[in-house]
MMTF fields as JSON, N, C-alpha, C and O atoms, coordinates in Angstrom:
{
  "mmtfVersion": "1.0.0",
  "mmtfProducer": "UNKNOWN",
  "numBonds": 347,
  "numAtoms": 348,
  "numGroups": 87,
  "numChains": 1,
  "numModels": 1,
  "chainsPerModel": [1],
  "groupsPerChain": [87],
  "chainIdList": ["A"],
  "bondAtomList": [4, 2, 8, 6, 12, 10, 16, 14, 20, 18, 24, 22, 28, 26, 32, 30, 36, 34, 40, 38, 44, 42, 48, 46, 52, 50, 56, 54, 60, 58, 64, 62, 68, 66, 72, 70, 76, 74, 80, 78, 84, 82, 88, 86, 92, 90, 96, 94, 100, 98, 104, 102, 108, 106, 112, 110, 116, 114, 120, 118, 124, 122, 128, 126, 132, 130, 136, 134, 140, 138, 144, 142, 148, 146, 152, 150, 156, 154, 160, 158, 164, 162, 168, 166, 172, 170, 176, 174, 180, 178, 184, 182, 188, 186, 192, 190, 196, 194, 200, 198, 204, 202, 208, 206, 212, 210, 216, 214, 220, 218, 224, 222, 228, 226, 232, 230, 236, 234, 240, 238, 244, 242, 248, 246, 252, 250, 256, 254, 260, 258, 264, 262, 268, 266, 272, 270, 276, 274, 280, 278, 284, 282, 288, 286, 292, 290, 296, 294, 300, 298, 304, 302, 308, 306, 312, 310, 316, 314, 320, 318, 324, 322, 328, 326, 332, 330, 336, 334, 340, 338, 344, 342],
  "bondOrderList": [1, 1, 1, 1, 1, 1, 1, 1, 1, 1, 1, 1, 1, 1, 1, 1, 1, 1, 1, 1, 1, 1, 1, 1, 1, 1, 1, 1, 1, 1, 1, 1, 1, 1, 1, 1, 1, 1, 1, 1, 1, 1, 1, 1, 1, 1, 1, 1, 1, 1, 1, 1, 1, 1, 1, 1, 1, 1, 1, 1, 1, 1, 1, 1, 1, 1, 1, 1, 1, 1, 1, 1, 1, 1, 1, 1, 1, 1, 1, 1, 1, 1, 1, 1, 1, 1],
  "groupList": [{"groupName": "UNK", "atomNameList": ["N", "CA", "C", "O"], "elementList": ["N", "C", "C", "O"], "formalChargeList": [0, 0, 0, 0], "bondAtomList": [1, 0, 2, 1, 3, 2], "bondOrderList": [1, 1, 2], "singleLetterCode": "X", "chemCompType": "L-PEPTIDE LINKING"}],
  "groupTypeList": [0, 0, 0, 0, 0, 0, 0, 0, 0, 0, 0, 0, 0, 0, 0, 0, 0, 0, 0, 0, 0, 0, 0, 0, 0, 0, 0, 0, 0, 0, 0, 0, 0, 0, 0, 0, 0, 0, 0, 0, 0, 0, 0, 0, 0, 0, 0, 0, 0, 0, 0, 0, 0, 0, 0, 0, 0, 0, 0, 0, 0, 0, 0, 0, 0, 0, 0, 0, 0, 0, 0, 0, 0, 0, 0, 0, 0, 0, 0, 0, 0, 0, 0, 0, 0, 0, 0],
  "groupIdList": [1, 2, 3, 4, 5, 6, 7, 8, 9, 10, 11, 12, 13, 14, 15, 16, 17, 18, 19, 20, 21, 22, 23, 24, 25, 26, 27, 28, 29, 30, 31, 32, 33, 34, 35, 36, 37, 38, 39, 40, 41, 42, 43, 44, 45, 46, 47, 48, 49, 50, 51, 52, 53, 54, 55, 56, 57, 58, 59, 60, 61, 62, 63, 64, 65, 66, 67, 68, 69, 70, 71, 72, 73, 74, 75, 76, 77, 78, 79, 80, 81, 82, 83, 84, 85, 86, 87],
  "secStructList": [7, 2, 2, 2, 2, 2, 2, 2, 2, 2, 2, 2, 2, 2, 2, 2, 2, 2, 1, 7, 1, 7, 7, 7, 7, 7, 2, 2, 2, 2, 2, 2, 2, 2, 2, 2, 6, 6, 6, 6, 6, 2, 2, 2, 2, 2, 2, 6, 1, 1, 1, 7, 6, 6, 1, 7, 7, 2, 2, 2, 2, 2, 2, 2, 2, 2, 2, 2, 2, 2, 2, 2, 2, 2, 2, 2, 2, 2, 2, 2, 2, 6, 6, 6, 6, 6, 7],
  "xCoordList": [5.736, 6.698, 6.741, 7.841, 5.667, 5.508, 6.219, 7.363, 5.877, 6.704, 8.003, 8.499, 8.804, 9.982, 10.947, 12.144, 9.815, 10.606, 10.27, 11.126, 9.594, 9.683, 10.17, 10.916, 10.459, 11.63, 13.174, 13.977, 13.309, 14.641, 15.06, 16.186, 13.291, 13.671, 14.01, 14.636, 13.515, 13.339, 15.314, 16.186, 15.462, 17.169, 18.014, 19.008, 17.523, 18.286, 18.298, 19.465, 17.618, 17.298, 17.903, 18.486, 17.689, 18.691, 20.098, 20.951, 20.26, 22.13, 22.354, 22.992, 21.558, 22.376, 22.18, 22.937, 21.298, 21.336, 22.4, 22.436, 22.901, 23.969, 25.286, 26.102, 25.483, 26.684, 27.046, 26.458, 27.783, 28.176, 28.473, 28.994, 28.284, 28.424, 27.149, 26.533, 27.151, 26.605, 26.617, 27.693, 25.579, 25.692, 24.966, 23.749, 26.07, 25.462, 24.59, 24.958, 23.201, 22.478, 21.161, 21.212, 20.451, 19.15, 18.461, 19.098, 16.849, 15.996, 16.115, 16.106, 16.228, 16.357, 17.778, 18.065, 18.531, 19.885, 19.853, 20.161, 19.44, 18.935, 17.954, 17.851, 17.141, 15.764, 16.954, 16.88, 17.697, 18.806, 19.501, 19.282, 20.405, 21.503, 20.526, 20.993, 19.091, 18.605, 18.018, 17.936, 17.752, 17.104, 18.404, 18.322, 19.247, 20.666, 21.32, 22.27, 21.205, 21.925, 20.436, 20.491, 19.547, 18.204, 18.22, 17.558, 19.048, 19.21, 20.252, 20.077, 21.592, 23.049, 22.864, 23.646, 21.4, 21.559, 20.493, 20.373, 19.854, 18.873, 19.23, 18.799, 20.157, 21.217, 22.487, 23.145, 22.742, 23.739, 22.716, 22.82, 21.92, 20.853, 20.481, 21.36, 19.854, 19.517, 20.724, 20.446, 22.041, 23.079, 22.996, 23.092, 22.83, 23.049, 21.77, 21.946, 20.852, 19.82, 18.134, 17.099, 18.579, 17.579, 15.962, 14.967, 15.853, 14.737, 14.543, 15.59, 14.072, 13.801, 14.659, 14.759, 15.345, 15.984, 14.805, 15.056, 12.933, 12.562, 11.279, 10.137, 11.878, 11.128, 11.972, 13.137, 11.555, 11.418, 11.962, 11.402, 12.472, 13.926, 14.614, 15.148, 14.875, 15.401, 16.949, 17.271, 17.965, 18.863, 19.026, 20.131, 18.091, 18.307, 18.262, 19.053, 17.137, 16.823, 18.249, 18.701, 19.1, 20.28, 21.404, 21.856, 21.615, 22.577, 22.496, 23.231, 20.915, 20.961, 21.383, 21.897, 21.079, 21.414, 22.894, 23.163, 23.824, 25.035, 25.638, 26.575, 24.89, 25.601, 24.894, 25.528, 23.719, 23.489, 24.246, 24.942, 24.397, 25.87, 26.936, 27.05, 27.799, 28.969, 28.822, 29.591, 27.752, 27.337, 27.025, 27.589, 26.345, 27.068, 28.309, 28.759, 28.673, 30.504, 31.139, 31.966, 30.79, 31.403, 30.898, 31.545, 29.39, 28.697, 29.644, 30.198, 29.441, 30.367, 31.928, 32.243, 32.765, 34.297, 34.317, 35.284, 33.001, 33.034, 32.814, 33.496, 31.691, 31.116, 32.183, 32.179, 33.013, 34.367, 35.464, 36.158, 35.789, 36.45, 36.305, 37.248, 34.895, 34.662, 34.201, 33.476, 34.542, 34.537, 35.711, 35.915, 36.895, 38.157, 39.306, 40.459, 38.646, 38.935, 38.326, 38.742, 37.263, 36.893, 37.785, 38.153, 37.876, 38.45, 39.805, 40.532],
  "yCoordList": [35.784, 35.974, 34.749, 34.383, 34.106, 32.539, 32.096, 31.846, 31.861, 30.762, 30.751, 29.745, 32.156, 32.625, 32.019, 31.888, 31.831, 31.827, 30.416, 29.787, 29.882, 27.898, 27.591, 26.766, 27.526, 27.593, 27.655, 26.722, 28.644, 28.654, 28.002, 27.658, 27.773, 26.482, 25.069, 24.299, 24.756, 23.506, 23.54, 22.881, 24.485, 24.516, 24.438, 23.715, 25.335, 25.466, 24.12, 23.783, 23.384, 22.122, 21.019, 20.106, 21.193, 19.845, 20.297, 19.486, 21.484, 21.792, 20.955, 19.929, 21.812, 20.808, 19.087, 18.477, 18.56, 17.218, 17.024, 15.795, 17.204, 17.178, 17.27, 16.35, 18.38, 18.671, 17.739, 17.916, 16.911, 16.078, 16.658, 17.77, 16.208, 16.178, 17.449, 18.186, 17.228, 18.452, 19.502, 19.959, 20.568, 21.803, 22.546, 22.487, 23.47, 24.164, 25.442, 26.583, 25.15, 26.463, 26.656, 25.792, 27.126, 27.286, 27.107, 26.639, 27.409, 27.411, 28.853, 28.968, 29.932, 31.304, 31.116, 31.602, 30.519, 30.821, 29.525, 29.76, 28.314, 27.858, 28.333, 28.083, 28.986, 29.731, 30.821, 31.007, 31.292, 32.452, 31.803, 31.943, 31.038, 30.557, 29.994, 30.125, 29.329, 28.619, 30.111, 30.111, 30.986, 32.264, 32.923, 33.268, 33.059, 33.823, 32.671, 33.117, 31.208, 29.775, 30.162, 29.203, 30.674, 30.73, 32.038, 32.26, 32.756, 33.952, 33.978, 34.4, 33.423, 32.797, 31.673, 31.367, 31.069, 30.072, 30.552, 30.308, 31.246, 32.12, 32.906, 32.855, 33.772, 34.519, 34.034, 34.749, 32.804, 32.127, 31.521, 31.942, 30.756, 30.217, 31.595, 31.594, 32.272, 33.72, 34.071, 34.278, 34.242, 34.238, 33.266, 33.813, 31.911, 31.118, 31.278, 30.523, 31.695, 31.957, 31.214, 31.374, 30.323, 29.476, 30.363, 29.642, 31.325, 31.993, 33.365, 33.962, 33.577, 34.3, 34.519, 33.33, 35.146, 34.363, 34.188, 33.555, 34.984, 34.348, 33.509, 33.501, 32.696, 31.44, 30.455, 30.778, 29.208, 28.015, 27.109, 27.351, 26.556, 25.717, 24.855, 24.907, 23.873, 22.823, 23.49, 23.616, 23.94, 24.563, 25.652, 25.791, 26.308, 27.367, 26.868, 27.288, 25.488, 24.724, 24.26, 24.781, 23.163, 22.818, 23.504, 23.165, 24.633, 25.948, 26.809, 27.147, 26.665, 27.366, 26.244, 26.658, 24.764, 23.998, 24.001, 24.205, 23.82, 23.275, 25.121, 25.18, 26.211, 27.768, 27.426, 27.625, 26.94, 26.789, 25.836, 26.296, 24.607, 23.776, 24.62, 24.839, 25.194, 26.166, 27.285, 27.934, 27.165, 28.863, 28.072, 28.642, 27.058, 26.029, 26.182, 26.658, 25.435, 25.46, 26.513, 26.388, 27.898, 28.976, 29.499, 30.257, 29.075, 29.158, 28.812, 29.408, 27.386, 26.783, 27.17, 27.386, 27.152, 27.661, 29.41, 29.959, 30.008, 31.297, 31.158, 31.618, 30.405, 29.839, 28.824, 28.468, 28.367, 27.304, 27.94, 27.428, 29.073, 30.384, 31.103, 31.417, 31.445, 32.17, 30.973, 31.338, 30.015, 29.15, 28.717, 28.41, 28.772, 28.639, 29.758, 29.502, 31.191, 32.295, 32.809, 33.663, 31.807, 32.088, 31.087, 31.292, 30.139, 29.023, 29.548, 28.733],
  "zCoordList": [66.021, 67.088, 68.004, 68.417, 68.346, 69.224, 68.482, 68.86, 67.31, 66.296, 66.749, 67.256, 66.556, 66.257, 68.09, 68.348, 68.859, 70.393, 70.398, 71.019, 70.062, 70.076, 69.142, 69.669, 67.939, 66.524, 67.485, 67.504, 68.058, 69.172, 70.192, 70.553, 70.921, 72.138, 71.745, 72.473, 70.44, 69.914, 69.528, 70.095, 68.471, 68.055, 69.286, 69.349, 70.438, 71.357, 71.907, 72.109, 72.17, 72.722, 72.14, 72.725, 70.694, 70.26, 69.772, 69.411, 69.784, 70.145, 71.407, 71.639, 72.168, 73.55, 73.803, 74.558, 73.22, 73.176, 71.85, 71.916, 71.201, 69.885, 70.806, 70.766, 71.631, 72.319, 73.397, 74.464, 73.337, 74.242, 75.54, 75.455, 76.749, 78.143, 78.391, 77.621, 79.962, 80.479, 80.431, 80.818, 79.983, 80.043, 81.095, 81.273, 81.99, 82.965, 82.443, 82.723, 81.528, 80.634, 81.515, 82.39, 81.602, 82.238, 81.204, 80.26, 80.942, 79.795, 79.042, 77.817, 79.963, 79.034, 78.456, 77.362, 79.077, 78.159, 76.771, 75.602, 77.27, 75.451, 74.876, 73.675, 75.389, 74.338, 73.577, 72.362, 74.146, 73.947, 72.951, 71.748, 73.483, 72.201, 70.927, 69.795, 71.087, 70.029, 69.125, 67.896, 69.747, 69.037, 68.38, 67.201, 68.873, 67.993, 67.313, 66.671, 67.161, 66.207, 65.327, 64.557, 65.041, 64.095, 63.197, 62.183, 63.764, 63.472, 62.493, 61.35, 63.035, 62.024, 60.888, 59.989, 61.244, 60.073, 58.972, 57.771, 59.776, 58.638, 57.654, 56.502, 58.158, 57.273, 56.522, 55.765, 56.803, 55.822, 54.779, 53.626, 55.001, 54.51, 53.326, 52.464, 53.178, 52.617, 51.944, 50.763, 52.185, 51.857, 50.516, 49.417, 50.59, 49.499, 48.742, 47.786, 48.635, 48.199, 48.253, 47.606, 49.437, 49.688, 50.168, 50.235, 50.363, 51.116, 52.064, 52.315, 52.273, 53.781, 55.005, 55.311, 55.925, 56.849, 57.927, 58.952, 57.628, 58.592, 58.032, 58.493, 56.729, 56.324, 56.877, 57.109, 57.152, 57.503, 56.463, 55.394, 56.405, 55.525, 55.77, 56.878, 55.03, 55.766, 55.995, 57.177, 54.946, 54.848, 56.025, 56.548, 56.377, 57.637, 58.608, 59.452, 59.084, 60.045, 60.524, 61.543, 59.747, 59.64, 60.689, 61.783, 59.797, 59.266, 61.584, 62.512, 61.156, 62.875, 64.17, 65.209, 63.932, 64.573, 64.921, 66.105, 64.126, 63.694, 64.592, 65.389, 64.198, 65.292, 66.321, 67.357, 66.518, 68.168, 68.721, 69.626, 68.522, 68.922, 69.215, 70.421, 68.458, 68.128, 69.368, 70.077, 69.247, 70.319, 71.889, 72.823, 72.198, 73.2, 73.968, 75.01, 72.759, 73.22, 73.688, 74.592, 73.045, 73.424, 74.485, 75.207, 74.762, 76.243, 77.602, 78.526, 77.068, 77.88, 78.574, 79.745, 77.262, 77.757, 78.362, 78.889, 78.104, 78.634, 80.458, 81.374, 80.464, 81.911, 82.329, 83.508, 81.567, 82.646, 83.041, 83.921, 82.506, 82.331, 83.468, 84.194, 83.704, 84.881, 86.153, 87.08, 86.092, 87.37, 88.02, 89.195, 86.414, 87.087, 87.472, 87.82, 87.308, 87.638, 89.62, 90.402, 89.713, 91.203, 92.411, 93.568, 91.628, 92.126, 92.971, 93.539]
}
């Protein structure tokens, strides 16, 4: 289970260094997006038949990076959304 919550901070962490500009995220919300982008690439990953979705893979490693990025973005336009709705 440690594994499984630093496996997420680490994904979560280099989504957001991958994602260009600033992101207004705290640390629980990239431990968050990197734990659910680990979760999506685990299961596509498993999907193609590479393993486990909670073995360790380069293919899942990848696969969760590339949805934690994705899941970023949608962070983002959700949180710019509700800043230009107060405005």
């Amino acid at each position: 289970m440690i594994g499984f919550l630093v496996a997420g901070l680490i994904i979560g962490a280099l989504a957001r260094l991958i994602k260009p500009g600033k992101q207004n995220l705290g640390l629980l919300a990239t431990l968050g997006l990197g734990l659910v982008g680990s979760l999506i690439g685990g299961l596509i990953a498993q999907f193609f038949g590479t393993g486990s979705i909670w073995e360790l893979n380069v293919l899942g490693f990848v696969l969760a990076v590339v949805a934690a990025v994705l899941l970023v973005g949608a962070a983002e336009a959700v949180a710019g959304k509700k800043a230009v709705a107060r405005r």
